[in-house]
LOPA-292878 format. One record per residue: residue in three letters; x, y, z of N, C-alpha, C, O in turn. Coordinates in Angstrom, 1 decimal. Layout:
# LOPA-292878
REC/residu/nu/nv/nw/cau/cav/caw/cu/cv/cw/ou/ov/ow
REC/ALA/X/Y/Z/X/Y/Z/X/Y/Z/X/Y/Z
...
This chain:
# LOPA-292878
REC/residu/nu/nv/nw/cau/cav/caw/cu/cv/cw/ou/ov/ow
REC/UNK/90.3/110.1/98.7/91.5/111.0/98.6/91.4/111.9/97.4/91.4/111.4/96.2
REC/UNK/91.4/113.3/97.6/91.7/114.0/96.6/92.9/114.3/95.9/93.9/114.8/96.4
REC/UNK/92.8/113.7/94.4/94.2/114.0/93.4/95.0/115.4/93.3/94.5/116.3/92.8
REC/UNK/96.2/115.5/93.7/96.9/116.7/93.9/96.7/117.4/92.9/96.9/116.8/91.8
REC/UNK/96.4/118.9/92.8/96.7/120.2/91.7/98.0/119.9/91.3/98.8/119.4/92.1
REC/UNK/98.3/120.1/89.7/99.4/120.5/89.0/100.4/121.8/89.9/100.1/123.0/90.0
REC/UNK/101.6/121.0/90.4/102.2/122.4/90.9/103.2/122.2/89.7/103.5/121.2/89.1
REC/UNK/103.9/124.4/89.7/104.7/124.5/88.8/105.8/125.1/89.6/105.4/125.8/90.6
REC/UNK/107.0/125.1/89.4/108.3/125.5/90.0/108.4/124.8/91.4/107.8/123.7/91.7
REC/UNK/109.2/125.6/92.0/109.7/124.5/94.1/108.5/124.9/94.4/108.0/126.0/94.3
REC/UNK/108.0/123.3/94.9/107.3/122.9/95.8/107.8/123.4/97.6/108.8/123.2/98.4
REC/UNK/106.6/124.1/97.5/106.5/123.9/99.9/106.9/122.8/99.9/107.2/122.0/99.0
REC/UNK/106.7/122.8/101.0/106.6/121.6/102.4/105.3/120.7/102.0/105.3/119.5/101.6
REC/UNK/104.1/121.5/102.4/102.7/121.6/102.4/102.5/120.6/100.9/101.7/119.6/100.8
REC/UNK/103.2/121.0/99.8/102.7/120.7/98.5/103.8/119.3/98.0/103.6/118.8/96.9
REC/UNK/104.9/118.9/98.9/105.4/118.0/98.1/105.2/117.4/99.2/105.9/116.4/98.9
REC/UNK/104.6/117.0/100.5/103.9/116.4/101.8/102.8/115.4/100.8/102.5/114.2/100.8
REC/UNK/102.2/116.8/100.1/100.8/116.4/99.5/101.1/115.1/98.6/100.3/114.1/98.7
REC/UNK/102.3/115.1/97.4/102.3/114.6/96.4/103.2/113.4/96.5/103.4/112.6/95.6
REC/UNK/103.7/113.5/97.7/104.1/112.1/98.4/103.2/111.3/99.3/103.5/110.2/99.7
REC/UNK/102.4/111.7/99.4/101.0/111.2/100.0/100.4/110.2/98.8/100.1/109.0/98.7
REC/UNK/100.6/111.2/97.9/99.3/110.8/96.8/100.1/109.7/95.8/99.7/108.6/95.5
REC/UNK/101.3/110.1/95.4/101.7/108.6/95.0/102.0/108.1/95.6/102.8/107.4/94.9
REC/UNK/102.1/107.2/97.1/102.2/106.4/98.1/100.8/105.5/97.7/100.8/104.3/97.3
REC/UNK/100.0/106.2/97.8/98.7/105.9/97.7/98.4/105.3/96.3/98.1/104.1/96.2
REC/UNK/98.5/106.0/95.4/98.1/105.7/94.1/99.0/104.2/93.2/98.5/103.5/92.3
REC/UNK/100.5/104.2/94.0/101.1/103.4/93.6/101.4/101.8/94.4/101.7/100.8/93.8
REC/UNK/101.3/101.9/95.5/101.5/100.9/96.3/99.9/100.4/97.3/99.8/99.5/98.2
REC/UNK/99.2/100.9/97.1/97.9/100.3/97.9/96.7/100.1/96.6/95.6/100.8/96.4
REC/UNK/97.0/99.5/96.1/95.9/98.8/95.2/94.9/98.2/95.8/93.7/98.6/95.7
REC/UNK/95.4/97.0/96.8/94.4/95.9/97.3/94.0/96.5/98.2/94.7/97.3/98.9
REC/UNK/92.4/96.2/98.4/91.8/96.1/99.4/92.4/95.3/101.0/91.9/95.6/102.0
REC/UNK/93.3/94.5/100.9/93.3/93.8/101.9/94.8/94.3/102.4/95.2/94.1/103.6
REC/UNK/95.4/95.0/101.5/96.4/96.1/101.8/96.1/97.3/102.8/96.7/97.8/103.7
REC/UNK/95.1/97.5/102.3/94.4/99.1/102.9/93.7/98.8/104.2/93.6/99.7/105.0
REC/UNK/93.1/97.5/104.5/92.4/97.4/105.9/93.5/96.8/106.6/93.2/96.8/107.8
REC/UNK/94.6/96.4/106.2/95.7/96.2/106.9/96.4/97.0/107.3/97.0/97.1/108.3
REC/UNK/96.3/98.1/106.2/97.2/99.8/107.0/96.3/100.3/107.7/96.8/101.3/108.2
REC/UNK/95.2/100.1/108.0/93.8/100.5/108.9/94.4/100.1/110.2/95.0/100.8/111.0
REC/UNK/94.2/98.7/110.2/94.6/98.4/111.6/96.4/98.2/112.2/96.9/97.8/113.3
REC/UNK/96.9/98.5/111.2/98.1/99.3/111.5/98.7/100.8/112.1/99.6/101.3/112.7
REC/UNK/97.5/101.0/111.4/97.4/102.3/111.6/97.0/103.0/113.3/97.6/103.9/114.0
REC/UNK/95.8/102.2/113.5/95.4/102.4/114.6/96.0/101.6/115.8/95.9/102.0/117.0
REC/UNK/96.8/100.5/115.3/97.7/100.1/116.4/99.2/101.1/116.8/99.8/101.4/117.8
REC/UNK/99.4/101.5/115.4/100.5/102.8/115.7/100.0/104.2/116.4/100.8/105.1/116.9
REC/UNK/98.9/104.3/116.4/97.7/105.7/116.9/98.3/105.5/118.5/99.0/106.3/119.1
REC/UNK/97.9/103.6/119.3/97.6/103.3/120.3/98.9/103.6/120.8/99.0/104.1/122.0
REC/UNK/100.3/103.1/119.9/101.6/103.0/120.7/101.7/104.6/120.8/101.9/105.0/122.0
REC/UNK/101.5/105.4/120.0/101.6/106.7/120.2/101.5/107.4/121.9/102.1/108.2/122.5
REC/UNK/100.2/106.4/122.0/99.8/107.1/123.1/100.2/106.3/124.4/100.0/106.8/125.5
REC/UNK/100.8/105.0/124.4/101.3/104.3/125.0/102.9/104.5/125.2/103.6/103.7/125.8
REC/UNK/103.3/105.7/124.5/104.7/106.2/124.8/104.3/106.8/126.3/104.7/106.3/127.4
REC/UNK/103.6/107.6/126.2/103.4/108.6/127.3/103.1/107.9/128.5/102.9/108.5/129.5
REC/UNK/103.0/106.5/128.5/102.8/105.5/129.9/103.6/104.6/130.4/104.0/104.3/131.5
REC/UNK/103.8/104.0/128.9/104.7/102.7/129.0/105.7/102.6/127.7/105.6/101.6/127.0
REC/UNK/106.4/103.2/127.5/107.8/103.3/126.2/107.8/101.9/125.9/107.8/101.7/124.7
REC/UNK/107.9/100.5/126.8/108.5/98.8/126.3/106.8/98.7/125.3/106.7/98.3/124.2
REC/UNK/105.8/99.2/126.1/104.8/98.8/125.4/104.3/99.2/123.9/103.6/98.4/123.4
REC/UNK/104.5/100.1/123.5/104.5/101.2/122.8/105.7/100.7/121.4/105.3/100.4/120.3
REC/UNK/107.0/100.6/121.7/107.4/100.1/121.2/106.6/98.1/120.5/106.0/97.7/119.5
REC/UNK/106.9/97.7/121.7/106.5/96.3/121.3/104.8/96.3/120.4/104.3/95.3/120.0
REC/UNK/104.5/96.9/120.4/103.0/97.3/120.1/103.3/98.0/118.6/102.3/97.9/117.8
REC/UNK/104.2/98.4/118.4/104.2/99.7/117.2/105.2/98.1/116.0/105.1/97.8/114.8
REC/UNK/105.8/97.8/116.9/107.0/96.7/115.7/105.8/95.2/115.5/105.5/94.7/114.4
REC/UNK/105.4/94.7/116.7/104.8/93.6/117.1/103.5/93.4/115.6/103.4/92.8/114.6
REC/UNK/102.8/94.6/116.4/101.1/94.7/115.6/101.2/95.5/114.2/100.8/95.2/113.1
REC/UNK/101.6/96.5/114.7/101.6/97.4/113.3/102.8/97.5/112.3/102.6/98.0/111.2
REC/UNK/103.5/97.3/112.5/105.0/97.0/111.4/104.3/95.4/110.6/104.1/95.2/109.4
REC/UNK/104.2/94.6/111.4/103.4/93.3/110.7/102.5/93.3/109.7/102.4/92.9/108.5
REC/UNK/101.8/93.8/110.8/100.2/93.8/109.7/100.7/95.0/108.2/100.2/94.8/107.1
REC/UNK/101.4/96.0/108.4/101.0/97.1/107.5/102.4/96.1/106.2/102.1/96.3/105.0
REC/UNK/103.5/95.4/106.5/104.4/95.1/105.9/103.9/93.9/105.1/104.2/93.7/104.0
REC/UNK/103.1/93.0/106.0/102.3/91.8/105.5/101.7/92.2/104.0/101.9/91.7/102.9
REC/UNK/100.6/93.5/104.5/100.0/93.7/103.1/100.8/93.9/102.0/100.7/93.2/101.0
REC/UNK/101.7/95.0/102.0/102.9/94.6/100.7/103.3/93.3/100.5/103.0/92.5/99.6
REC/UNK/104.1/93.2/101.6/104.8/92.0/101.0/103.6/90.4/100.1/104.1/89.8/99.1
REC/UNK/102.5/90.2/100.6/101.5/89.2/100.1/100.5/89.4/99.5/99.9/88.5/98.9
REC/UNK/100.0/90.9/99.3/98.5/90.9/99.4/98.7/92.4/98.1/97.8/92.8/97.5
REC/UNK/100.0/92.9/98.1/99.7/93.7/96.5/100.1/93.5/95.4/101.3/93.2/95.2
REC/UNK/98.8/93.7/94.1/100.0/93.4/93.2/101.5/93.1/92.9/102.3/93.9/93.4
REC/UNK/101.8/92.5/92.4/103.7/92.5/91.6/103.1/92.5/90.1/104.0/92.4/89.3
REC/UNK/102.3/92.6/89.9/102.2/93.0/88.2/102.0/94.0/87.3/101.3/94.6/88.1
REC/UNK/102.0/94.7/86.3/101.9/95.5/85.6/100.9/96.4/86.5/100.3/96.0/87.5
REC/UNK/101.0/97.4/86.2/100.1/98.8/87.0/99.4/99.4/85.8/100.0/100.4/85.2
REC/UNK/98.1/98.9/85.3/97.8/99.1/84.0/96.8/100.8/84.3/96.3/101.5/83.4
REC/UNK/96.7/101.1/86.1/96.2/102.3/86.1/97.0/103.6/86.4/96.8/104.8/86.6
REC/UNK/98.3/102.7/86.5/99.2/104.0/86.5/100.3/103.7/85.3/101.4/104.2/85.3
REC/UNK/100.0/102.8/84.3/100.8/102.4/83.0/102.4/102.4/83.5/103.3/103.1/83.1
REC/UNK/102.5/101.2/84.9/104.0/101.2/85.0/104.3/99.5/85.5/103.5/98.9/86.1
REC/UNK/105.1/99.1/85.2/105.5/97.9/85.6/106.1/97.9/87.7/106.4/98.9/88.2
REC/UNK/106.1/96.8/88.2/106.2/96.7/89.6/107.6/97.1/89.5/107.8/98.2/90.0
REC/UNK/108.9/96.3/88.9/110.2/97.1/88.7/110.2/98.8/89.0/110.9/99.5/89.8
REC/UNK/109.0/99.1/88.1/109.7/100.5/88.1/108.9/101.3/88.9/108.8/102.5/88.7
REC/UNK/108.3/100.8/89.7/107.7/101.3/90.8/108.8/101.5/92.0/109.2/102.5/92.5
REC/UNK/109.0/100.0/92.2/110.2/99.6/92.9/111.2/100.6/93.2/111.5/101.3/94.2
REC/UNK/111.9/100.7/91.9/113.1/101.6/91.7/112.6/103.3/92.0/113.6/103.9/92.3
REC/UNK/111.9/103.9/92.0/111.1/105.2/92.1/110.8/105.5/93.3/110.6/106.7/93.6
REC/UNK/110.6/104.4/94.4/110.3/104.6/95.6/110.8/105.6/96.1/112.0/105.7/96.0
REC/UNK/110.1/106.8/96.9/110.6/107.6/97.9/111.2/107.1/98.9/112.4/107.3/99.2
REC/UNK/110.4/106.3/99.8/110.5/105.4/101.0/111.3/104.0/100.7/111.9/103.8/99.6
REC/UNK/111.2/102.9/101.9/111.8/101.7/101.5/111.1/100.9/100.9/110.0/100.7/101.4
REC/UNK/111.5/100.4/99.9/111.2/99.7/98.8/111.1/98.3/99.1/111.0/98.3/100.4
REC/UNK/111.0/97.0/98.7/110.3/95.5/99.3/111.7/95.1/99.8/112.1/94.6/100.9
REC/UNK/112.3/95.5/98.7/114.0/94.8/99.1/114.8/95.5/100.0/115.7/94.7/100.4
REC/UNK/114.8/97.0/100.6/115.1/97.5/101.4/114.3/96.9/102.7/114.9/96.6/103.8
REC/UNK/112.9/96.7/102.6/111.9/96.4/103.8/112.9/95.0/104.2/113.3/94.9/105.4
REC/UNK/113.3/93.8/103.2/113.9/92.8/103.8/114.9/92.7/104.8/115.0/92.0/105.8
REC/UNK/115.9/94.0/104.3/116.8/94.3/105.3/116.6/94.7/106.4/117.1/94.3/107.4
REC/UNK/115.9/95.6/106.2/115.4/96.4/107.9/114.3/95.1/108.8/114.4/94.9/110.1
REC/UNK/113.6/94.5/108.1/112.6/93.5/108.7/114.2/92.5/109.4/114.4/92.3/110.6
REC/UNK/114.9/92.1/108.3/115.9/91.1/108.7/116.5/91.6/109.9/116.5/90.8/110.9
REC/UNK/116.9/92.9/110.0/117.4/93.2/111.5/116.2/93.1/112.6/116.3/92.3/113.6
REC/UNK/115.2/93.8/112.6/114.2/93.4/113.3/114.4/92.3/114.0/114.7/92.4/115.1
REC/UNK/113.9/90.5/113.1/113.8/89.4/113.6/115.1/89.3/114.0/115.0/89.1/115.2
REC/UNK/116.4/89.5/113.7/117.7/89.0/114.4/117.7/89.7/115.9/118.3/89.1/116.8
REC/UNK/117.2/90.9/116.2/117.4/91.4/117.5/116.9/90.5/118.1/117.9/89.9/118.6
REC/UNK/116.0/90.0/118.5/115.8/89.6/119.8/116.7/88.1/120.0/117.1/87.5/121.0
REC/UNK/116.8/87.7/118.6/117.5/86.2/118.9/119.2/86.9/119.4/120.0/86.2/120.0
REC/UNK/119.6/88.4/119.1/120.9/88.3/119.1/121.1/88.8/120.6/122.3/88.8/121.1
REC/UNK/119.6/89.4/121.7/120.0/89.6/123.0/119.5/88.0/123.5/120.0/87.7/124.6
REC/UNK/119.1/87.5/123.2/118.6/86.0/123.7/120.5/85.3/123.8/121.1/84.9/124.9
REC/UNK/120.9/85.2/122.5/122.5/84.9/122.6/123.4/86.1/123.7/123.7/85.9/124.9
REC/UNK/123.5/86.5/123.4/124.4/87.8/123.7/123.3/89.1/124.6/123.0/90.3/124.4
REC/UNK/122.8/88.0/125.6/121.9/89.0/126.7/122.4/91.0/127.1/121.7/92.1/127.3
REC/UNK/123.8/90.7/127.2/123.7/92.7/127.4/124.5/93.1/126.4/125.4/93.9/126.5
REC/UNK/124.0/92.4/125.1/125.0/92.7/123.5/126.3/93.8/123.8/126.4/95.0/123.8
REC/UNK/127.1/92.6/124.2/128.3/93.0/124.1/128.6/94.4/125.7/129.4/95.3/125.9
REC/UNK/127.7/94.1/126.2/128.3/95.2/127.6/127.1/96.7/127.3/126.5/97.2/128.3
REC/UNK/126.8/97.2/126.0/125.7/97.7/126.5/124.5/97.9/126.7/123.7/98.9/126.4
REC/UNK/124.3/96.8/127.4/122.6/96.9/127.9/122.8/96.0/129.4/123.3/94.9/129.4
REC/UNK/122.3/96.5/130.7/121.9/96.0/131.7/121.5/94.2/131.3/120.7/94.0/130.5
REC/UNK/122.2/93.2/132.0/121.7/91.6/131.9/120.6/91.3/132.7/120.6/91.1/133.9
REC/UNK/119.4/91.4/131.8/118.2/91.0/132.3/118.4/89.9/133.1/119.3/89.1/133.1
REC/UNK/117.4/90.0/133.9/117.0/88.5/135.8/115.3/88.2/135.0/114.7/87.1/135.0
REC/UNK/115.0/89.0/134.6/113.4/88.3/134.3/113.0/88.6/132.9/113.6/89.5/132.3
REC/UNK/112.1/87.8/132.3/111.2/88.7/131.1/110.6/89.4/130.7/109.9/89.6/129.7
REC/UNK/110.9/90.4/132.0/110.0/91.8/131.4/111.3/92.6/131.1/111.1/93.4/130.2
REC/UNK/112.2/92.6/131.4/113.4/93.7/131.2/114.3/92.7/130.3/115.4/93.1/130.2
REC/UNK/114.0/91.0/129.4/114.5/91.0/128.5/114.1/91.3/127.2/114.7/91.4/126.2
REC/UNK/112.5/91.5/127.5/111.5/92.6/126.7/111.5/94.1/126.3/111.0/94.7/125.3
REC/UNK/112.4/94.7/127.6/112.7/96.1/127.7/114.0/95.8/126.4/114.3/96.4/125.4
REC/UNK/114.5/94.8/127.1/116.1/95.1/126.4/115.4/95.2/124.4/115.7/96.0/123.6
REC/UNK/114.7/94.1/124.4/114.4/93.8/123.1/113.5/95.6/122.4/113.8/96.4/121.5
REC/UNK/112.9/95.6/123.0/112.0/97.1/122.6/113.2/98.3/122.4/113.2/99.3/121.6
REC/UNK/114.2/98.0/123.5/115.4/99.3/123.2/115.8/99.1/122.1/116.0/100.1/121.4
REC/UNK/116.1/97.9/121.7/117.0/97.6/120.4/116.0/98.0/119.3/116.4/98.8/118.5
REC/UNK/114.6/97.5/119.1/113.7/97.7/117.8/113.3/99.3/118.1/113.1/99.9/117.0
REC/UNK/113.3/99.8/119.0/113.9/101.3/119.0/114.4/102.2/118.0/114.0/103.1/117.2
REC/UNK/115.7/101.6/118.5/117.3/102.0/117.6/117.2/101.7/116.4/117.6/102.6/115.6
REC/UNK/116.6/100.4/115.8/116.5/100.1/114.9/115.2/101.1/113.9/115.4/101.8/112.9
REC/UNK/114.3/101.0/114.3/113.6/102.0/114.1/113.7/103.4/113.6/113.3/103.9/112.5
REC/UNK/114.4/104.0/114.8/114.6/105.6/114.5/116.2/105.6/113.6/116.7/106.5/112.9
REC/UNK/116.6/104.6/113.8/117.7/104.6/112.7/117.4/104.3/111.5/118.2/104.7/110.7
REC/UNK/116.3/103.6/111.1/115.7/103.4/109.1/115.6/104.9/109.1/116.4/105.6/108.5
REC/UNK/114.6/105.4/109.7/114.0/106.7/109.4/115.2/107.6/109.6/116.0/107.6/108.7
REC/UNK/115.4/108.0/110.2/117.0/108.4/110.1/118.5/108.6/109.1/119.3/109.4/108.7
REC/UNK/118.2/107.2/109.0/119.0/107.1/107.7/118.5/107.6/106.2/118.9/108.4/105.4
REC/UNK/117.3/106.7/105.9/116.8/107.5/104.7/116.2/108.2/104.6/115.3/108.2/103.7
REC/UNK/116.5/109.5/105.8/116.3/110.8/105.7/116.8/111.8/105.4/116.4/113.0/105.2
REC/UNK/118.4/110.9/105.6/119.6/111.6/105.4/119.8/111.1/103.7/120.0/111.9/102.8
REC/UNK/119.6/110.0/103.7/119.9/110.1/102.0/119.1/110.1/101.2/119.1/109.2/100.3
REC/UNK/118.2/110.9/101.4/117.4/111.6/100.5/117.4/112.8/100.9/116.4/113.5/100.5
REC/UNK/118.1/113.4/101.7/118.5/114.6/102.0/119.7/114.8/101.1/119.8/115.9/100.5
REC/UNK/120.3/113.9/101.1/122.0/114.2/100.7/121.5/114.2/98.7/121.7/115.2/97.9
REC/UNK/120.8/113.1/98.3/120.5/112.7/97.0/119.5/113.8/96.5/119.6/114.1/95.3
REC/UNK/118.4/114.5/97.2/117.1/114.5/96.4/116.7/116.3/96.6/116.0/117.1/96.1
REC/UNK/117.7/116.2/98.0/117.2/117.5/98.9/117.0/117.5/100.3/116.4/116.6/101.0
REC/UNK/117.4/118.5/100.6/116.9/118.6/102.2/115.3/118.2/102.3/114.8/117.3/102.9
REC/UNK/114.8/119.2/101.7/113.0/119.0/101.9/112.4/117.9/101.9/111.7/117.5/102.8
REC/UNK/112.8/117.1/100.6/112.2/115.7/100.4/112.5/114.9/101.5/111.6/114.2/102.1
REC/UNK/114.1/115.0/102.0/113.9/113.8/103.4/112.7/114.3/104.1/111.7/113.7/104.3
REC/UNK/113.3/115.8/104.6/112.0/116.1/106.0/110.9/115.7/105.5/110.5/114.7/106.2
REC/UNK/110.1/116.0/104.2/109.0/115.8/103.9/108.7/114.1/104.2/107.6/113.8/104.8
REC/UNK/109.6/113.2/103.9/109.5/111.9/104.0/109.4/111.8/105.6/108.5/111.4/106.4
REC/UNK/110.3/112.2/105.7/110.3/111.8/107.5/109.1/112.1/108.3/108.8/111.5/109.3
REC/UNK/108.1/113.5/107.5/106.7/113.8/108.4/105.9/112.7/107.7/105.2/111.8/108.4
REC/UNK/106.0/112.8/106.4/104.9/111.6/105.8/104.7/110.5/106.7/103.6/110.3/107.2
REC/UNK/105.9/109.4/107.0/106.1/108.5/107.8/105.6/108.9/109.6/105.2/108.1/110.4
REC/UNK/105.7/109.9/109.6/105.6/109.4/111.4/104.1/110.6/111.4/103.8/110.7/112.6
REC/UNK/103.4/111.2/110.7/102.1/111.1/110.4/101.3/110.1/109.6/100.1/110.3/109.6
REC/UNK/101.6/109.1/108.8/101.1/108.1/108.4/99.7/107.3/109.0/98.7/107.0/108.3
REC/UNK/100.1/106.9/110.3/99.1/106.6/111.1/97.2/107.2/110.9/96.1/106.6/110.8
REC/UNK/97.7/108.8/111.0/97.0/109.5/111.2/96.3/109.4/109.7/95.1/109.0/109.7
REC/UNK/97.0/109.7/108.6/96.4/109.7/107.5/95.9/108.5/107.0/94.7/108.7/106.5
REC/UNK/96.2/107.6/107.0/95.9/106.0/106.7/94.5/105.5/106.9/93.7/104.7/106.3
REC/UNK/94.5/106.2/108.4/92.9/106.0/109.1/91.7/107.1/108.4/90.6/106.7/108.4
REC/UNK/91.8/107.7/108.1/91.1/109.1/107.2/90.7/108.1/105.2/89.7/107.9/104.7
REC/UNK/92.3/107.9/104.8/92.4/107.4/103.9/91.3/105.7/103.5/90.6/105.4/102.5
REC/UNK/91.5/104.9/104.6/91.4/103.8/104.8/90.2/103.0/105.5/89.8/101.8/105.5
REC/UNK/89.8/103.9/105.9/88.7/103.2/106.8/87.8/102.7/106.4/87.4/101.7/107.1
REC/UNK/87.3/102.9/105.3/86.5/102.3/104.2/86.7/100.9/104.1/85.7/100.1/104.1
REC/UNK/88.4/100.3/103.9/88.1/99.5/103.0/88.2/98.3/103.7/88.6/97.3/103.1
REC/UNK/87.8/98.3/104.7/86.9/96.5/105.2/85.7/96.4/105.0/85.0/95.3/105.0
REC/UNK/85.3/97.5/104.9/83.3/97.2/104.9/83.5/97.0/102.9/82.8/96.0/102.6
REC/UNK/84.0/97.4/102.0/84.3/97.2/101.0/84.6/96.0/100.3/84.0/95.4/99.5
REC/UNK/86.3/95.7/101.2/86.9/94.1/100.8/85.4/92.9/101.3/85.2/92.0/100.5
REC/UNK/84.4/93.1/102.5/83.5/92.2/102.7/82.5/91.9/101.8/81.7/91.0/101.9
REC/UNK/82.6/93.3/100.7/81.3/93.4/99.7/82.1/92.4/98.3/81.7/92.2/97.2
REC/UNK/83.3/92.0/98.8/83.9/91.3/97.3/84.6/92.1/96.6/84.8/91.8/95.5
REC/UNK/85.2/93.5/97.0/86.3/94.4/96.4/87.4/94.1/96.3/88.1/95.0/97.0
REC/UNK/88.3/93.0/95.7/89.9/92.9/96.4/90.4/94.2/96.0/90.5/94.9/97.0
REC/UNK/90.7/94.9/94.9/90.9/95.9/94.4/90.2/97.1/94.4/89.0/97.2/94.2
REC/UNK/91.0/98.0/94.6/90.6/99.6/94.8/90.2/100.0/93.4/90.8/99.1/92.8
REC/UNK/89.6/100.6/92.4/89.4/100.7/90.9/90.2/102.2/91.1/90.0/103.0/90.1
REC/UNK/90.7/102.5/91.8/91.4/103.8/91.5/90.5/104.8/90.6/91.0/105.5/89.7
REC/UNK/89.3/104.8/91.2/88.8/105.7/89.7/89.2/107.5/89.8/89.0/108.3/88.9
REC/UNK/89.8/107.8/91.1/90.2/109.2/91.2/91.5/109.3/90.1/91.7/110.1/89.2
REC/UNK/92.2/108.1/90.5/93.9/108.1/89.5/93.4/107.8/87.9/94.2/107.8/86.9
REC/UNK/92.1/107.5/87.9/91.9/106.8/86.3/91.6/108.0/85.5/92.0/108.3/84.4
REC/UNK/90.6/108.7/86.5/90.7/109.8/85.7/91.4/110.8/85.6/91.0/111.8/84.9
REC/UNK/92.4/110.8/86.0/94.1/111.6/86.3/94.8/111.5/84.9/95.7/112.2/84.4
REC/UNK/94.1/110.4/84.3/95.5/109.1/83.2/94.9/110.0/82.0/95.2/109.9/80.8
């Protein structure tokens, strides 16, 4: 990945797209086992993409199931929490700086996640709006509608407040970053399983090192 040009005054679209890419990158994917996990995250979100256009329950269940897992796993287990001695910043203050959701925001949104399906399993047509499944494929549908909602409502929301906080542009910008992600991740990433197998846990960031 190439390190973004010095921009001066308002940033495009095109140019703060860029530099939310690149600290995404520079700041939160250190590990190797991070990055082949947004790989096949990636490519499992590529697949639901295209499994909208056939099957929407699948696509969903496919996009929360495989790829929300795998790509949240690598944060949450597999990156640093320690000093960032190539971007000279502590995990706190990484944390706090986030454009996107942060570990402790990810808990809440993950927490709704796992509670939906246990809360149509209890409360099968939650509360009167959703059809009362007869089989397991349509209490699958019901579940996929809900991680849905939940879904386009994170992105949603903190698009609006970082719309309201930061700027209109920065949300949109966040909101393309995110739902092109997929696309970039696989460009970005591909590399790093034939890498992590050579004994790389760590990225040496030498594009960001020589940034410093």
């Amino acid at each position: 990945m190439q390190r973004p040009t010095k921009f001066d005054g308002q940033l495009t679209f095109r140019e703060e797209l860029h530099l939310q890419r690149w600290d995404d990158h520079r700041l939160y994917h250190h590990s190797r086992i991070n990055q082949s996990l947004h790989l096949v995250s990636a490519l499992s979100f590529l697949g639901a993409y295209v499994a909208l256009f056939f099957d929407p329950v699948i696509a969903v269940l496919l996009g929360w199931v495989v790829s929300m897992t795998t790509r949240q796993a690598g944060h949450f287990f597999f990156e640093p929490k320690g000093y960032d001695a190539v971007n000279r910043a502590t995990h706190e203050h990484k944390e706090s700086i986030k454009v996107g959701y942060n570990l402790q925001r990810k808990v809440v949104l993950l927490s709704a996640w796992a509670l939906a399906p246990v809360a149509l399993w209890i409360r099968p047509t939650l509360f009167g709006l959703m059809e009362r499944p007869t089989t397991t494929w349509e209490y699958l549908h019901n579940v996929s509608v809900a991680w849905l909602v939940i879904g386009a409502g994170a992105v949603l929301i903190r698009t609006g407040w970082l719309a309201h906080t930061r700027g209109l542009q920065t949300g949109l910008v966040w909101m393309s970053k995110i739902l092109t992600d997929p696309f970039h991740d696989v460009v970005l990433y591909w590399r790093s399983p034939s890498k992590l197998v050579r004994g790389e846990l760590l990225d040496p960031m030498l594009d960001v090192r020589t940034e410093s």
